[in-house]
DSSP file (Angstrom, degrees, kcal/mol; ACC not computed):
  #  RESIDUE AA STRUCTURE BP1 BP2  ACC     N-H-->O    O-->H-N    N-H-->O    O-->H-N    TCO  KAPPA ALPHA  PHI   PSI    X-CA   Y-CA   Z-CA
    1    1 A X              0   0    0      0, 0.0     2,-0.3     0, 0.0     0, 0.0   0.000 360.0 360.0 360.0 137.4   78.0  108.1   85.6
    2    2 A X        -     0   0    0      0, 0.0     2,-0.4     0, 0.0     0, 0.0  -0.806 360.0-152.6-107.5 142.5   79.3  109.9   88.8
    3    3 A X        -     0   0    0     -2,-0.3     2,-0.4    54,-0.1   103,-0.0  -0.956  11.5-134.7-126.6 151.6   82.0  108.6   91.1
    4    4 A X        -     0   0    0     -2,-0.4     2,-0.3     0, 0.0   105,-0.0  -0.743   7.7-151.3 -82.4 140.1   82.3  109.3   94.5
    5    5 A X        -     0   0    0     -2,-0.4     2,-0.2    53,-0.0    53,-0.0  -0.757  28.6-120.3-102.3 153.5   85.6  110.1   95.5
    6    6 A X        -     0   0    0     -2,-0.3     2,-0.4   103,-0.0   107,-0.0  -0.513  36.6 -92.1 -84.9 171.5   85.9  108.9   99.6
    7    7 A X        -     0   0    0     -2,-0.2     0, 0.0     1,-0.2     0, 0.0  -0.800  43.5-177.7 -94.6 148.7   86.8  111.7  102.2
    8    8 A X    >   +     0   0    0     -2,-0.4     3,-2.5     2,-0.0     5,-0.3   0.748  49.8  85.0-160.9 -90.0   89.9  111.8  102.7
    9    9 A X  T >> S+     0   0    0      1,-0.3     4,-2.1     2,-0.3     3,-0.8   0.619  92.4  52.8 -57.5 -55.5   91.2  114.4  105.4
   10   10 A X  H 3> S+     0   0    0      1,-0.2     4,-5.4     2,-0.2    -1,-0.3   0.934 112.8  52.5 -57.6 -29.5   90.8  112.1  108.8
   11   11 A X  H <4 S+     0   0    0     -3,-2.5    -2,-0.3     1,-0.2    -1,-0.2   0.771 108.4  40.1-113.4  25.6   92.8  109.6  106.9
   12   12 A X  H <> S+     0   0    0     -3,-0.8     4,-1.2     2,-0.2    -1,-0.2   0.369 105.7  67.0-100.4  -3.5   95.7  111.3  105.9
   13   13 A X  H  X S+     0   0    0     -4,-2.1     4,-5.2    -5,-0.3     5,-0.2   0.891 102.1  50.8 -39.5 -68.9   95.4  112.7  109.2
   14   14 A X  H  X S+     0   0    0     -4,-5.4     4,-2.2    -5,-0.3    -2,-0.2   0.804 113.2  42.0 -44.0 -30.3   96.3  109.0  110.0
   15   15 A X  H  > S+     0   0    0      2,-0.2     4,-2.0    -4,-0.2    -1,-0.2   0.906 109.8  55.6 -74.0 -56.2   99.3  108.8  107.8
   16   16 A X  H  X S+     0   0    0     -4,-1.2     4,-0.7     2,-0.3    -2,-0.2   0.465 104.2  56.7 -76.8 -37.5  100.4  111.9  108.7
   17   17 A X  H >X S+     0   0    0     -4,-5.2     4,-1.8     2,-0.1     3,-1.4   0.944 109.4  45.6 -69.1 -70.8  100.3  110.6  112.4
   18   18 A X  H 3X>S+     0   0    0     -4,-2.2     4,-1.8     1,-0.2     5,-0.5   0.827 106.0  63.1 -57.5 -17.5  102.5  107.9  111.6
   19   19 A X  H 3X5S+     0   0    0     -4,-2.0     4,-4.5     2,-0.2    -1,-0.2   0.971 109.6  37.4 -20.2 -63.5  104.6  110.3  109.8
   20   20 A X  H <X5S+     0   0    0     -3,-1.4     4,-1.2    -4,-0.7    -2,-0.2   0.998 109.4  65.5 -74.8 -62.9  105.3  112.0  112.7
   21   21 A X  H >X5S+     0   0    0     -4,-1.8     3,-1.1     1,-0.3     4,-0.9   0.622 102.2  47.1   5.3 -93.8  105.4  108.9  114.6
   22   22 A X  H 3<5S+     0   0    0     -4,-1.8    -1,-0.3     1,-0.3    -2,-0.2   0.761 104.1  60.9   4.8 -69.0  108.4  107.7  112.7
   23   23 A X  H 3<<S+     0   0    0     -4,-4.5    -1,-0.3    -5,-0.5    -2,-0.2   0.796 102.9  49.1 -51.2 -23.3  110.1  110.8  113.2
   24   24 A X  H << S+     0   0    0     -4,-1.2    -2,-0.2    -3,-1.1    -1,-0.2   0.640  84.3 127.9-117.1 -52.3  110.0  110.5  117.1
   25   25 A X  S  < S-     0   0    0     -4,-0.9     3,-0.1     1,-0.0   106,-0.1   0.011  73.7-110.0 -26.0 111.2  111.5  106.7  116.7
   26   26 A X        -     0   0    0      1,-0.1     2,-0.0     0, 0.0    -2,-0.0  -0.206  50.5 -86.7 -47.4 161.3  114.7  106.3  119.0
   27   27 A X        -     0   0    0      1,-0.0     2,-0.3     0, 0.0    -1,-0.1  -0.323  51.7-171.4 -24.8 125.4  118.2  106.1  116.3
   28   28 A X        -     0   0    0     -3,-0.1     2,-0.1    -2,-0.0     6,-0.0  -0.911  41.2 -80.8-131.9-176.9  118.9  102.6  115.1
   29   29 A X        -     0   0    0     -2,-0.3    -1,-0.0     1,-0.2     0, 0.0  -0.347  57.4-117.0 -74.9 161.5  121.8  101.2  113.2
   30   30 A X  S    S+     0   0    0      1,-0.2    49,-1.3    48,-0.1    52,-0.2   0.911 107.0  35.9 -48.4 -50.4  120.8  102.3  109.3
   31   31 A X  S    S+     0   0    0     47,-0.1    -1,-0.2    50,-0.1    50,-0.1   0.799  94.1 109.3 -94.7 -19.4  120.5   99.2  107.6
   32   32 A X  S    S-     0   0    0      1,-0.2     2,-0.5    49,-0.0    -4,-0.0   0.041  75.4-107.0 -44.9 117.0  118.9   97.2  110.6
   33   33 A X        -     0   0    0      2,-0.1    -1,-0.2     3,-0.0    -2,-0.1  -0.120  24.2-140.6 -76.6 131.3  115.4   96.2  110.4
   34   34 A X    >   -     0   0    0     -2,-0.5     3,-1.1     1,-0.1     4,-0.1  -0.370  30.8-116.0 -62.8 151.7  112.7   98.3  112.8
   35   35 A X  T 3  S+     0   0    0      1,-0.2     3,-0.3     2,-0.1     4,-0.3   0.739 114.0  54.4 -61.8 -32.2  110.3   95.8  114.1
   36   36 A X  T 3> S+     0   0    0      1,-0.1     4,-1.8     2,-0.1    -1,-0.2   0.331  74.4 106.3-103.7  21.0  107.6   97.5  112.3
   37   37 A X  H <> S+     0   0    0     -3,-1.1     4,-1.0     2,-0.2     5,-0.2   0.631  74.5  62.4 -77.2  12.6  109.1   97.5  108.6
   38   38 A X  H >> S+     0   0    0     -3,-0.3     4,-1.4     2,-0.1     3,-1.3   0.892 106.6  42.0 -91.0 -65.8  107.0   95.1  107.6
   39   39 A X  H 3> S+     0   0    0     -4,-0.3     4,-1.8     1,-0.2    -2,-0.2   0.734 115.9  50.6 -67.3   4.5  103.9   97.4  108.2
   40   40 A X  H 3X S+     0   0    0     -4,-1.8     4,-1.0     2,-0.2    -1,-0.2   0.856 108.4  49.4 -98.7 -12.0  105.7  100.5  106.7
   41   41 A X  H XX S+     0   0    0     -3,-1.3     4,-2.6    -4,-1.0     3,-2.5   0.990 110.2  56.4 -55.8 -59.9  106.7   98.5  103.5
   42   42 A X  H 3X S+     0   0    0     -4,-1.4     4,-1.1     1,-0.3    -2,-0.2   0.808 111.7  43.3 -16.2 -65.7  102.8   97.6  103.5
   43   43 A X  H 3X S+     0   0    0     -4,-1.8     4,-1.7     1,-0.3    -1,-0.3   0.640 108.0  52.8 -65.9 -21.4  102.1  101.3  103.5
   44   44 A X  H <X S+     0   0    0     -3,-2.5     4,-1.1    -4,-1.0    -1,-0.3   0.707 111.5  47.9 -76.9 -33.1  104.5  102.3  101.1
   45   45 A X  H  < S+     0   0    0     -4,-2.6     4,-0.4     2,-0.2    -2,-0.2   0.953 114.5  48.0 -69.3 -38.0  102.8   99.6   98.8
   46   46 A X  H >X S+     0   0    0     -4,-1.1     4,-4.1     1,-0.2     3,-1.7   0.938 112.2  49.6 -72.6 -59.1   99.2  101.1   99.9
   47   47 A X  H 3X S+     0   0    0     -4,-1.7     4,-1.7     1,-0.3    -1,-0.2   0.757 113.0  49.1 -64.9 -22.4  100.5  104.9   99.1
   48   48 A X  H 3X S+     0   0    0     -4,-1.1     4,-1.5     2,-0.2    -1,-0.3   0.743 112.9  44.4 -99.8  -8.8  101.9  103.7   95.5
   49   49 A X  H <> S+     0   0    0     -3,-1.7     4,-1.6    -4,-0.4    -2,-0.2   0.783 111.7  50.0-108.5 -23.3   99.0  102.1   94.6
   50   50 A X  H  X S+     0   0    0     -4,-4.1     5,-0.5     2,-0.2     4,-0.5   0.990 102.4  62.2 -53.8 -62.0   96.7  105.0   95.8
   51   51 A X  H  X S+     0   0    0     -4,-1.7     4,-1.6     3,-0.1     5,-0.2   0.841 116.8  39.6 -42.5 -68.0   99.2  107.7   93.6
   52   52 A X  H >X S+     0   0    0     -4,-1.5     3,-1.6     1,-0.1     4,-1.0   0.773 118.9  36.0 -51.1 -74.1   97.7  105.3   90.6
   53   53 A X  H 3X S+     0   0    0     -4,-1.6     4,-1.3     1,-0.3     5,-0.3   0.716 117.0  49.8 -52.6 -58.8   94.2  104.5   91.1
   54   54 A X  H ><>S+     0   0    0     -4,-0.5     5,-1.7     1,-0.2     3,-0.6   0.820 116.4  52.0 -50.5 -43.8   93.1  107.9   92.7
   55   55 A X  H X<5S+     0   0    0     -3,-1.6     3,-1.2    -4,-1.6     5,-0.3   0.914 111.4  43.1 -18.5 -73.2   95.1  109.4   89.2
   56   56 A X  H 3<5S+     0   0    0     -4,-1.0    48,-1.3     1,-0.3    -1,-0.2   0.543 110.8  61.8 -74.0 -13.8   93.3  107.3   87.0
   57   57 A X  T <<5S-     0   0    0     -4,-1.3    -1,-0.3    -3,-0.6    -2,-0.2   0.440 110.7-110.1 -90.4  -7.7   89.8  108.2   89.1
   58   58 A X  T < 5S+     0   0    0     -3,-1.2    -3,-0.2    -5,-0.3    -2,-0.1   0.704  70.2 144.3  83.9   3.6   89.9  111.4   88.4
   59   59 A X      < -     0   0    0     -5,-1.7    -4,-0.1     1,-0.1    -5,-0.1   0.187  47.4-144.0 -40.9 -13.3   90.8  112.8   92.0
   60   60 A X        +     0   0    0     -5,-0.3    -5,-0.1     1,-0.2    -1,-0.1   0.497  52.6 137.7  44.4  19.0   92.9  115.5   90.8
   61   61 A X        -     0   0    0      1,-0.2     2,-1.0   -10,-0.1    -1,-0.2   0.573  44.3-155.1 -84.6 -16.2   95.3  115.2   93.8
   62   62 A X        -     0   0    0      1,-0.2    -1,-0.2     2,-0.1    -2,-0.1  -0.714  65.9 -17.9 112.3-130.0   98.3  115.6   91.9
   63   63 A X  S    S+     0   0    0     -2,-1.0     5,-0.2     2,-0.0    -1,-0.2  -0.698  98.2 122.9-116.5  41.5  101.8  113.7   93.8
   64   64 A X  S >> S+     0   0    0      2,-0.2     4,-1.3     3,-0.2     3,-0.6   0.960  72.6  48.9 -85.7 -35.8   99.6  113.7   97.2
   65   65 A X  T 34 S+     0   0    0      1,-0.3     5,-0.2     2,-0.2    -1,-0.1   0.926 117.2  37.4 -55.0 -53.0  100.2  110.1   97.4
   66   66 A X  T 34 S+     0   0    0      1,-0.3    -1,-0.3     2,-0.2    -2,-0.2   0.144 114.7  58.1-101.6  20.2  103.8  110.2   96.7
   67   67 A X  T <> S+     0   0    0     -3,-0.6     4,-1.6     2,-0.1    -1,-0.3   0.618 102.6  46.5 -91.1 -34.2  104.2  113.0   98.6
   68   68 A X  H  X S+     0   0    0     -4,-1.3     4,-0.6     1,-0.2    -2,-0.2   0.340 110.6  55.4 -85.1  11.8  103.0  111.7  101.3
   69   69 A X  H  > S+     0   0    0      2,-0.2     4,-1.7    -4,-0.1    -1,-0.2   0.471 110.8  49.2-110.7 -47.6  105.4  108.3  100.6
   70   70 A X  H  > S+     0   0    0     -5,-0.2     4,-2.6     2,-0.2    -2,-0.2   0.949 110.5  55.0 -70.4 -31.1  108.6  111.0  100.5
   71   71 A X  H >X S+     0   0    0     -4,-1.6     3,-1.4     2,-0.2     4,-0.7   0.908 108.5  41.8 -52.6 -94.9  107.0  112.2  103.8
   72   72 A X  H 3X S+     0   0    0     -4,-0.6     4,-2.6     1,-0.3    -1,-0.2   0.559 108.7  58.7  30.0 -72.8  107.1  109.0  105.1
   73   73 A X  H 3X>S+     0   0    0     -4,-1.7     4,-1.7     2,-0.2     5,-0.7   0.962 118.5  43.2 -38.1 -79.4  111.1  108.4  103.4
   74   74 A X  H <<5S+     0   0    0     -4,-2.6    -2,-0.3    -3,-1.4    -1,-0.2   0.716 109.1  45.3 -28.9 -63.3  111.7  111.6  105.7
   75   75 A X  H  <5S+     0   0    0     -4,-0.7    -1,-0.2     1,-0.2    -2,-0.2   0.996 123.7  37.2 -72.6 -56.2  110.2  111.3  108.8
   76   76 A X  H  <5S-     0   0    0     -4,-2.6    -2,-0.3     1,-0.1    -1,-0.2   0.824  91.9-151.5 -73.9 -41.8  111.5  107.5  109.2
   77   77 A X  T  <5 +     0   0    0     -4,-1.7    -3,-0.2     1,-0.2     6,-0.1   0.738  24.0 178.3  66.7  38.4  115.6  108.0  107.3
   78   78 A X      < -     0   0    0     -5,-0.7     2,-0.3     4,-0.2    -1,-0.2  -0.236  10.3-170.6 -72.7 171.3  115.9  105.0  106.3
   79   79 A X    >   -     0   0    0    -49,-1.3     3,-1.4     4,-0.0     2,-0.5  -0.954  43.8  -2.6-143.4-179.3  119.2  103.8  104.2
   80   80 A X  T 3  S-     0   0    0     -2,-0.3   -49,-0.1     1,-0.3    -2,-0.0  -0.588 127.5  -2.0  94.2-133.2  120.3  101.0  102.3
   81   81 A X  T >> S+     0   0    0     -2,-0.5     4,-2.2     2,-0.1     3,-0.5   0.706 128.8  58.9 -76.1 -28.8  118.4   98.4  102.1
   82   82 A X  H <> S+     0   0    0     -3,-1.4     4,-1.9     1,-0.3    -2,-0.2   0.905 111.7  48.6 -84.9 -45.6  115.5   99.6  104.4
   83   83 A X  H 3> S+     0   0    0     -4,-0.2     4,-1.1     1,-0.2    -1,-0.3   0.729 106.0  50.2 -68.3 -23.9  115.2  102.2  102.1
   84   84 A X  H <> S+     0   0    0     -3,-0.5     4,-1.3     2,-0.2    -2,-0.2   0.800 112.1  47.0 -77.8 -38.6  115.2  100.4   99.0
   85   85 A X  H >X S+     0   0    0     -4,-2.2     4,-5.9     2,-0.2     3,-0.8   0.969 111.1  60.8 -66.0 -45.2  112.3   97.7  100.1
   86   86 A X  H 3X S+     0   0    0     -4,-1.9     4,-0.9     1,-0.3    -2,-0.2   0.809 110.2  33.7 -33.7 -73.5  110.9  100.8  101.1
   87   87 A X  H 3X S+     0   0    0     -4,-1.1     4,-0.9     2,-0.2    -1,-0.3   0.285 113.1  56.4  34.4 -61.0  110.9  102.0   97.7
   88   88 A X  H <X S+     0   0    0     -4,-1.3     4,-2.7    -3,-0.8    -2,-0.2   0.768 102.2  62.0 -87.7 -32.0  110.3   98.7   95.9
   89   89 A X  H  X S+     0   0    0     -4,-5.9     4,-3.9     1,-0.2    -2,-0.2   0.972 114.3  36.1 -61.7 -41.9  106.9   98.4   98.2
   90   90 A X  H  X S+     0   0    0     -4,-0.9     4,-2.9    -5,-0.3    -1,-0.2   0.919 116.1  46.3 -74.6 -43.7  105.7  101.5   96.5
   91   91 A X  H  < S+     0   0    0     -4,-0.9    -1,-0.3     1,-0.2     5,-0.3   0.943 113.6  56.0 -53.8 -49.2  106.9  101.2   93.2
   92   92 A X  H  X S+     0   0    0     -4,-2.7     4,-1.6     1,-0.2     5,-0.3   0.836 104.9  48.9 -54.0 -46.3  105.4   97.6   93.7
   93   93 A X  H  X>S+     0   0    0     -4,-3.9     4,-2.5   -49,-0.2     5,-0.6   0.977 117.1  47.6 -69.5 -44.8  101.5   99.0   94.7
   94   94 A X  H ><5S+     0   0    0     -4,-2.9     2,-1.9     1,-0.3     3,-1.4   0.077 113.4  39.6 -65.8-120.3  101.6  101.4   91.3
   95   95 A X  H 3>5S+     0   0    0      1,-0.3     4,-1.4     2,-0.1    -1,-0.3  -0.177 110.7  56.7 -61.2 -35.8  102.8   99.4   88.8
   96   96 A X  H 3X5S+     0   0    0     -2,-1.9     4,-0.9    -4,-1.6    -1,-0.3   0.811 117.8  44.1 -73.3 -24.4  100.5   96.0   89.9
   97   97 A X  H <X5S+     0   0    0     -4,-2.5     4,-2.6    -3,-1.4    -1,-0.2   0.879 107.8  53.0 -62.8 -47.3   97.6   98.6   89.5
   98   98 A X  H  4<S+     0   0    0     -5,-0.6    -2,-0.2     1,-0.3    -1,-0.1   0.878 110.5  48.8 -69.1 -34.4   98.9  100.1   86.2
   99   99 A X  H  < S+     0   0    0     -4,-1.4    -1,-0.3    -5,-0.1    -2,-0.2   0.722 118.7  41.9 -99.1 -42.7   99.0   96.4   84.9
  100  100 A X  H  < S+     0   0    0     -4,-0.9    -2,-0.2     1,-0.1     2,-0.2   0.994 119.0  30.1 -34.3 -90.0   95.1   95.8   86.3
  101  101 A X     <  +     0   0    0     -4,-2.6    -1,-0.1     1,-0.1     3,-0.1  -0.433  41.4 176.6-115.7 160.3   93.4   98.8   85.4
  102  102 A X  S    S+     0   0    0      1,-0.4     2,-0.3    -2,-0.2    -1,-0.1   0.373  79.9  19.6-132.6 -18.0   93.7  101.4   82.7
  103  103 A X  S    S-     0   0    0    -46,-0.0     2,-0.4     0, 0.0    -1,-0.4  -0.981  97.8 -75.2-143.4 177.9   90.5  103.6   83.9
  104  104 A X        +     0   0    0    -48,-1.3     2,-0.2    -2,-0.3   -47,-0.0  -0.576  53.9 176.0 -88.9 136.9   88.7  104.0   86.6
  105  105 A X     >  -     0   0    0     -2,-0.4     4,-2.2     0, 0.0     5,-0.1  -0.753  41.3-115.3 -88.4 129.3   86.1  101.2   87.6
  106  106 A X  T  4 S+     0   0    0      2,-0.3     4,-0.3    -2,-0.2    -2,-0.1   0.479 125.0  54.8 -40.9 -15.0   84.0  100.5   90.1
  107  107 A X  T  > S+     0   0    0      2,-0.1     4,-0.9     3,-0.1    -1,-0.2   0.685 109.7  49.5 -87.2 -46.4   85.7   97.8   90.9
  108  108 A X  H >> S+     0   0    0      2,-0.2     4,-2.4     1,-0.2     3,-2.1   0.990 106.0  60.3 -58.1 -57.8   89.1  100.5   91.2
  109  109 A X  H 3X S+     0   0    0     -4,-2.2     4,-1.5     1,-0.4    -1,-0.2   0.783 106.3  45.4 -83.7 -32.1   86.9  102.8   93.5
  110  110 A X  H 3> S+     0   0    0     -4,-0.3     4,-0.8     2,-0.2    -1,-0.4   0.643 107.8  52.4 -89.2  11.0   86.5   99.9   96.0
  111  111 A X  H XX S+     0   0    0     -3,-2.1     4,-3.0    -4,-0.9     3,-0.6   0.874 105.0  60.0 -63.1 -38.9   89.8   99.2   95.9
  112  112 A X  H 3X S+     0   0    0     -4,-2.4     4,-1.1     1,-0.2    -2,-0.2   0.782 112.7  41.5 -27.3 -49.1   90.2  103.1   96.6
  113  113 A X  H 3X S+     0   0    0     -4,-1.5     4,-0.6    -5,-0.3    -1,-0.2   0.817 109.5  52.0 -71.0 -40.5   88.4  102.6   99.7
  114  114 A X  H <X S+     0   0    0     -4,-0.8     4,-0.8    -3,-0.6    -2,-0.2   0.844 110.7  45.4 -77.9 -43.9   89.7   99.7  100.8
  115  115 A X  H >X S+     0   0    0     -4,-3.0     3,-4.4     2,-0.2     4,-1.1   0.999 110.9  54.6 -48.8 -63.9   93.6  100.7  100.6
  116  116 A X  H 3X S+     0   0    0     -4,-1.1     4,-0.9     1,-0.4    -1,-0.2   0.660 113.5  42.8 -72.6 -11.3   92.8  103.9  102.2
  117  117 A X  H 3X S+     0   0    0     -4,-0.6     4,-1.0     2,-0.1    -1,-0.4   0.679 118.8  45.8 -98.3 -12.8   90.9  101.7  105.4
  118  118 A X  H << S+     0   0    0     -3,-4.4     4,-0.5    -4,-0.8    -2,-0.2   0.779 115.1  46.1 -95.3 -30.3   93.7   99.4  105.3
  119  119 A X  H  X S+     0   0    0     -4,-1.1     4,-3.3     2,-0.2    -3,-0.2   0.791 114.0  50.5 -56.9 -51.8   96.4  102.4  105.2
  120  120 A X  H  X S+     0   0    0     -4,-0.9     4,-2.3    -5,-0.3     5,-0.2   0.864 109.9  45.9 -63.2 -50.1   94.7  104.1  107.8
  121  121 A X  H  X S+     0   0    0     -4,-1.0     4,-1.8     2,-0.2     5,-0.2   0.751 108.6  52.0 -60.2 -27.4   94.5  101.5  110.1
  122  122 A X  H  >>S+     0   0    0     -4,-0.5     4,-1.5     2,-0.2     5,-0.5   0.967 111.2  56.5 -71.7 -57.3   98.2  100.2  109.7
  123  123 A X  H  X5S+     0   0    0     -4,-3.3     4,-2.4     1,-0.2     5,-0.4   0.913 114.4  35.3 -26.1 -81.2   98.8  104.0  110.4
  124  124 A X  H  X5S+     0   0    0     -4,-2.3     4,-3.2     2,-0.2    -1,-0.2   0.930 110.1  60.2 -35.3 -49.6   96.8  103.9  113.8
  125  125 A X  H >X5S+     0   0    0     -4,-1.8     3,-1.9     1,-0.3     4,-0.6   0.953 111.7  37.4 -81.1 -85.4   97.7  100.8  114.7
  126  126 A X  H >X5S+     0   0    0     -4,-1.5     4,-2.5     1,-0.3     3,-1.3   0.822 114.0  55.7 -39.1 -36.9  101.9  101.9  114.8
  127  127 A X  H 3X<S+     0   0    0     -4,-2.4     4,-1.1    -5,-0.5    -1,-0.3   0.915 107.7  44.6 -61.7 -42.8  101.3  105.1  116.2
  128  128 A X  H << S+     0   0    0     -4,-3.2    -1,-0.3    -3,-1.9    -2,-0.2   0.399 127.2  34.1 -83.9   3.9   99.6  103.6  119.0
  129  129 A X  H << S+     0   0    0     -3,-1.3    -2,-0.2    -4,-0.6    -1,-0.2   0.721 130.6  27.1-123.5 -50.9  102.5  100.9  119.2
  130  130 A X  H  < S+     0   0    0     -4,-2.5     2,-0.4    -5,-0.2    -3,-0.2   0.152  93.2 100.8-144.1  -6.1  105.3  102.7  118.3
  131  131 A X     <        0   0    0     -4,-1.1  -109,-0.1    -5,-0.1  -110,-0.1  -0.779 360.0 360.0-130.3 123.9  104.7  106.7  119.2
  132  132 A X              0   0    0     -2,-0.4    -4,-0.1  -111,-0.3    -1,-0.1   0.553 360.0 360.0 -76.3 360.0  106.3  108.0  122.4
């Protein structure tokens, strides 16, 4: 059996836009919630449950996921609490994965697709919102 791995590169392009995105975001008080931390918990949740599944798929990416989740941690500073939900979202996609699947599936590979269009889009979607 062969899996396809998806291409990748335009949508960590996307991520990697809200990265930056984030970074660019006027100062607010620490613990205060941004209007968009509901989609960046979302993403966090997306990015922890890609670091499993793509792992378990054979994708050979390593920490790209949760690097790109520390990225994320970085660009944006949160502390506190905002950092902890942050944090819990991610923790939250791997482990509800790890408890599902134990190899890769066909059933895993569209979820692989489907985060990484759902990821991608929440990306666009703030950037275009949220991005001076």
């Amino acid at each position: 059996m062969t899996i396809v791995r998806p291409i990748i590169p335009t949508r960590l392009l996307a991520v990697l836009m809200l990265v930056l995105a984030c970074a660019a975001a006027p100062a607010r008080a620490q613990d205060a919630a941004a209007p968009f931390d509901g989609d960046l918990q979302r993403l966090a949740e997306i990015l922890g449950t890609l670091h499993y599944l793509r792992g378990i798929c054979g994708s050979n990416e390593g920490a790209k996921w949760r690097n790109q989740m520390q990225a994320l941690i970085d660009a944006e500073t949160p502390a506190g609490e905002r950092r902890a939900r942050m944090i819990a979202g991610f923790n939250r996609g791997y482990n509800g994965f790890q408890q599902t699947y134990r190899t890769c599936t066909p059933a895993a590979m569209v979820a692989i697709r489907r985060y990484i269009d759902e990821g991608s889009k929440i990306s666009r979607d703030l950037t275009a919102r949220y991005a001076n």
